[in-house]
N, CA and C of each residue as an Amber inpcrd file, in Angstrom:
protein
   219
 117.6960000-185.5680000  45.9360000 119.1290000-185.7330000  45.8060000
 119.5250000-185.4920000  44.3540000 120.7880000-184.8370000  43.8560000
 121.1200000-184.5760000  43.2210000 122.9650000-185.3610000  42.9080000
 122.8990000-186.0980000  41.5460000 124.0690000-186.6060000  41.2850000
 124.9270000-185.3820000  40.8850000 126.5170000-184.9960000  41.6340000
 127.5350000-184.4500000  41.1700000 129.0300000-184.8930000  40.7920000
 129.5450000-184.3330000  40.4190000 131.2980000-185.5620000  40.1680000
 131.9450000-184.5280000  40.6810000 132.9080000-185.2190000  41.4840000
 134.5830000-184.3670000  41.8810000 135.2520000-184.0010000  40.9280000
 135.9830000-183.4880000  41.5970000 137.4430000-183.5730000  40.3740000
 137.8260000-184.5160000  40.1080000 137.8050000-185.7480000  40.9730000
 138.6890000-186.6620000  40.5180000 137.5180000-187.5780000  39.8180000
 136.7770000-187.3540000  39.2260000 135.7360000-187.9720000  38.2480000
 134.9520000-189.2640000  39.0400000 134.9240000-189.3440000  40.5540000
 133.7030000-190.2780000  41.2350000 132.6160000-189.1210000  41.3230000
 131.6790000-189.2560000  41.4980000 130.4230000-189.3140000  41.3020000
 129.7960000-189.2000000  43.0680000 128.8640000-188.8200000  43.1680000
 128.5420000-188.8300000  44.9070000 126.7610000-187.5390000  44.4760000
 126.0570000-187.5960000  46.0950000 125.0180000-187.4700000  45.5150000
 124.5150000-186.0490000  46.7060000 123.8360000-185.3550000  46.4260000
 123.7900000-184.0550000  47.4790000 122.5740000-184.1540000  47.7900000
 122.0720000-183.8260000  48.2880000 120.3750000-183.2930000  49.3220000
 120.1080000-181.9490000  48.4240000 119.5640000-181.5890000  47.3000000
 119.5700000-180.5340000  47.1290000 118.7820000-179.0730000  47.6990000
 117.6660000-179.7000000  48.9780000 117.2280000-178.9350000  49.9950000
 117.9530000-178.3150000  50.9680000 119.7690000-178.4660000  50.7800000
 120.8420000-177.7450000  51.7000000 121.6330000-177.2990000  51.0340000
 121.3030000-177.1540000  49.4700000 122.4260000-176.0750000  48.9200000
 121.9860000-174.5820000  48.7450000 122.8180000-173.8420000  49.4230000
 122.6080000-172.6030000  49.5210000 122.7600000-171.3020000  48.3230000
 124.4070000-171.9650000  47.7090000 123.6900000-171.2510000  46.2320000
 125.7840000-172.3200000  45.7230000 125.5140000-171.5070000  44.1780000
 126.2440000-172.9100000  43.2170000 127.0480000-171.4250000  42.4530000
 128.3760000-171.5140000  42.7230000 129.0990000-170.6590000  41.8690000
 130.5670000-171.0420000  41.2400000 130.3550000-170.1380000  39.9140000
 131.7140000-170.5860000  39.3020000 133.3050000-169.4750000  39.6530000
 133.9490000-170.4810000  40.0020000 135.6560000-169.5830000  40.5900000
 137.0660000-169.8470000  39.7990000 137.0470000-170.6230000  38.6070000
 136.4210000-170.9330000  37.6290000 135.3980000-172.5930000  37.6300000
 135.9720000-172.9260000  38.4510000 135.6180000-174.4810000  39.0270000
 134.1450000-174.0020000  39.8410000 133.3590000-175.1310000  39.2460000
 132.1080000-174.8720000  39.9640000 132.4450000-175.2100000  41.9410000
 131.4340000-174.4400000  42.3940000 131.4660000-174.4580000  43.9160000
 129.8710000-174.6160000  44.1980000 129.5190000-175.8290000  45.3350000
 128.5660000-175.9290000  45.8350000 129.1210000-175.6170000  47.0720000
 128.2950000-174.7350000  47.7900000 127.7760000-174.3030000  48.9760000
 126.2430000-174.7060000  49.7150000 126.5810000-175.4990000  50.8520000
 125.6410000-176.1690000  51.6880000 125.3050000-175.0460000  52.8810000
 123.6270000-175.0500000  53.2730000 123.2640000-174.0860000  54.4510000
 124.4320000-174.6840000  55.9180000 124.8540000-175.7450000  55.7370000
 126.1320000-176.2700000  56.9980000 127.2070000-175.7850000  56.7580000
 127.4280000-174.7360000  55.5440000 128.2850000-174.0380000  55.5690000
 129.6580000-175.1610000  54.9190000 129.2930000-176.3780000  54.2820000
 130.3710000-177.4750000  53.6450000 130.4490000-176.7770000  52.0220000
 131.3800000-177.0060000  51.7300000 131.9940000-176.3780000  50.1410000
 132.3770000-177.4790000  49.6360000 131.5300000-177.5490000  48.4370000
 132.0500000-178.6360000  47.5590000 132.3830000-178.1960000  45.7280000
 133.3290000-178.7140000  45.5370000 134.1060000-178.3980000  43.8850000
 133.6520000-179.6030000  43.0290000 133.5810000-179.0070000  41.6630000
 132.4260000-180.3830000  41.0910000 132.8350000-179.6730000  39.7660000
 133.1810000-181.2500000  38.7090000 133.1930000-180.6320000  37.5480000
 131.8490000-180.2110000  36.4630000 130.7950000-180.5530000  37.7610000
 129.2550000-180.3850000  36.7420000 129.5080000-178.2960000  36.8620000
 129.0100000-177.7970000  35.6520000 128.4950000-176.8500000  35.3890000
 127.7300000-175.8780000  36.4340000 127.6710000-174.7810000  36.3800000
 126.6340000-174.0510000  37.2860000 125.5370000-174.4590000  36.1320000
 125.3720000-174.3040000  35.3530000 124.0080000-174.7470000  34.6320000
 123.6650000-175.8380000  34.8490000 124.4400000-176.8690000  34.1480000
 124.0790000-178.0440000  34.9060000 123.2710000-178.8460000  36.4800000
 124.6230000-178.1770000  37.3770000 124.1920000-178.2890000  38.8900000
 122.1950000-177.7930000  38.5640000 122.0680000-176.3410000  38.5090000
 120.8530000-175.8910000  38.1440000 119.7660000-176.5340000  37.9560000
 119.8710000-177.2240000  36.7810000 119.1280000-178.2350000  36.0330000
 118.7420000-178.5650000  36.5340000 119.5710000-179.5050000  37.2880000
 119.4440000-180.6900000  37.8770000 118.4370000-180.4150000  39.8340000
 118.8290000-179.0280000  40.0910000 118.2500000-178.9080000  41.1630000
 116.9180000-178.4740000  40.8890000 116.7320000-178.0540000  39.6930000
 114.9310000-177.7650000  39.2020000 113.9440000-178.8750000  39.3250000
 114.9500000-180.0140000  38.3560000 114.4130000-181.2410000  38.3430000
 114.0930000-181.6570000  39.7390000 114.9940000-182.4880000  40.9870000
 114.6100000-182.4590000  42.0730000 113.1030000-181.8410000  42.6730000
 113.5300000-180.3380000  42.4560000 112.3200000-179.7870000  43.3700000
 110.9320000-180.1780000  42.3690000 110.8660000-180.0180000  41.5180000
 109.7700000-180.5370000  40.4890000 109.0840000-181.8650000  40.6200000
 110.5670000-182.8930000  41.0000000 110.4030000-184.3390000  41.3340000
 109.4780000-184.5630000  43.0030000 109.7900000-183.6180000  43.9270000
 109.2310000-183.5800000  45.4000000 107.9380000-183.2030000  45.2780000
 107.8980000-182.3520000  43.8090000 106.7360000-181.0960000  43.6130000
 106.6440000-179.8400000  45.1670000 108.4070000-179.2380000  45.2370000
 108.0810000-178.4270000  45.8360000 107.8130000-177.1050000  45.2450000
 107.9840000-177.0270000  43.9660000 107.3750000-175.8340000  42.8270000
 106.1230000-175.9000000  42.8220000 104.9210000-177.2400000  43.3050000
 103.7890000-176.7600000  42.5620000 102.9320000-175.9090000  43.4230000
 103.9780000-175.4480000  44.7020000 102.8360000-174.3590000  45.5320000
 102.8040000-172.8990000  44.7430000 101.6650000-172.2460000  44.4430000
 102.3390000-170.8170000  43.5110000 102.6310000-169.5660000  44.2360000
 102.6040000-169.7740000  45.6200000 103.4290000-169.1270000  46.6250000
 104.8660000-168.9140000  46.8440000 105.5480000-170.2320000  46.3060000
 107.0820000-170.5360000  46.1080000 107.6850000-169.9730000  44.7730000
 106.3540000-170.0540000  43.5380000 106.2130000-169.8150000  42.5900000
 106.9260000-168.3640000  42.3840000 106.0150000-167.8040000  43.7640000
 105.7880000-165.9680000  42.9640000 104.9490000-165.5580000  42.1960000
 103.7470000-166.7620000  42.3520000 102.1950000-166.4220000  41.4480000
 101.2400000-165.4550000  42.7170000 100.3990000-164.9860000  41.8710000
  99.5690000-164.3590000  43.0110000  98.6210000-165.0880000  43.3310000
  97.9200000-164.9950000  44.4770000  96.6760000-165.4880000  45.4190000
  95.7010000-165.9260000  43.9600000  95.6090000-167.5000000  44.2590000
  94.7580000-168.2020000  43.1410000  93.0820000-168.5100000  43.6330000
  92.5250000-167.8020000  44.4020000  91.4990000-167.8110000  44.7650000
  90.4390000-167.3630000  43.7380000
């Protein structure tokens, strides 16, 4: 899970295994694979960050298949 803020400056928390991708319109936009749109005054960098961290935190980076490393045999 990942902490984001609204516009109206509360705070709320995402699954970051259902965001599909994070763009700026100028207002950042999260997009969920359920197809839900959410506006957030965190950063596309930010958002980013923060979804690295997550997957790092699950350790779903440490396969080097996900990576894009080659066959570690």
């Amino acid at each position: 899970m990942i902490k984001v803020t609204r516009l109206n400056r509360t705070t709320f928390t995402l699954n970051a295994l259902y965001i599909e991708k994070v763009e700026s319109f100028p207002d950042t936009t999260i997009t969920l694979t359920t197809g839900s749109k959410y506006i957030v005054l965190d950063t596309v960098e930010e958002v980013n960050s923060r979804i690295i961290e997550f997957y790092q935190a699950v350790q779903l980076l440490s396969n080097p298949h996900i990576r894009g490393e080659e066959d570690e045999e």
